[in-house]
N, C-alpha and C positions, 0 to 999 in steps of 0.2 A: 279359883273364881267359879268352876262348875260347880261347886259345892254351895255355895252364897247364890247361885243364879238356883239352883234347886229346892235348895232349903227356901230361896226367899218367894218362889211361885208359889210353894208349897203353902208356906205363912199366906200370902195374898189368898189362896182359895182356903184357904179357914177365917178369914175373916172376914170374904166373902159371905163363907156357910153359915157364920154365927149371925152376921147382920139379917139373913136368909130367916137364921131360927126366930130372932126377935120378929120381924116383920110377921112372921107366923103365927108366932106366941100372941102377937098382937090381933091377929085376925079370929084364932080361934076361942079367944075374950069376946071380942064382937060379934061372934055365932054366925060368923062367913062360910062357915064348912059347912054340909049336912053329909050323908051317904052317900049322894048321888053327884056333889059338886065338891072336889079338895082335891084336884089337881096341883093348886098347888104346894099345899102343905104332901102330897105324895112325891111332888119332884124332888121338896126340900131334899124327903128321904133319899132320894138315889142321888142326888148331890152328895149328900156324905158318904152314901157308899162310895162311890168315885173316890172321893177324897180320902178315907182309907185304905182303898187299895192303893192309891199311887204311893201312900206315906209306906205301906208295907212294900213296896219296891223300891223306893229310894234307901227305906232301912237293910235292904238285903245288898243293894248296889253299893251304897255312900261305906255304913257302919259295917257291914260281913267282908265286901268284895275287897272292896279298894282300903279297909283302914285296918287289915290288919296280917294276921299271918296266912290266909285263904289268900289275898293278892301275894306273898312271900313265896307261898306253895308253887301257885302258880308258872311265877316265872325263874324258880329253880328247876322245874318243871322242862323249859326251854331253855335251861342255860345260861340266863339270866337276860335272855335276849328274846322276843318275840318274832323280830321280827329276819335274823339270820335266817328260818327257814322258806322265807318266801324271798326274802331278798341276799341276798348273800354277800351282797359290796354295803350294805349297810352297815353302818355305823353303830359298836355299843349302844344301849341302851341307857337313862341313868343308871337301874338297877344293876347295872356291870359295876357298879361302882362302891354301891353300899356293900360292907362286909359285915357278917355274920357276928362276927367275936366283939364288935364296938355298938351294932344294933341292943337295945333296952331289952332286957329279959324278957317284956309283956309283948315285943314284937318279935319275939323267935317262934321258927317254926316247930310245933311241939314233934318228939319224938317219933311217937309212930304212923308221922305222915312222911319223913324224910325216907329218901327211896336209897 
């Protein structure tokens, strides 16, 4: 569900930005800009900046972090557990659970990160 609530802000603020660009597109047809006034064709632009940086941290978060053997690494790392070193009556984790020999070839961890 974090993935659908991020991905879908994400979508929301580009379709913000495009309607953003048209409105723009439209203004600088009608010679609303000069030098000295196009504040807001200038915001547009850092509106998109925005909006590529956040897509380039969701894609490190969502597609690096969490979806694949970078989150695997991780919590072989700890054991298979995060949270045993700060809590120690805690309960497994899921990841206590999945094994290595039944996970999909494309989700293993590659060899020269295993310790």
């Amino acid at each position: 569900s974090v993935f659908y609530l991020l991905t879908g802000f994400h979508g929301m603020h580009v379709v913000v930005g495009t309607l953003w660009l048209m409105v723009s597109l439209v203004r600088l047809w009608r010679g609303e800009f000069s030098s000295q006034r196009h504040f807001g064709f200038e915001a547009c632009i850092w509106y998109w900046h925005f909006v590529d940086v956040v897509w380039v941290a969701l894609w490190c978060l969502v597609y690096v972090w969490f979806g694949g053997w970078l989150y695997m690494w991780w919590f072989k790392m700890w054991d298979g557990d995060v949270y045993t070193f700060k809590y120690p009556d805690a309960k497994p984790s899921w990841y206590a659970y999945i094994q290595e020999e039944h996970a999909p070839s494309w989700y293993k961890i590659p060899d020269h990160l295993k310790g």
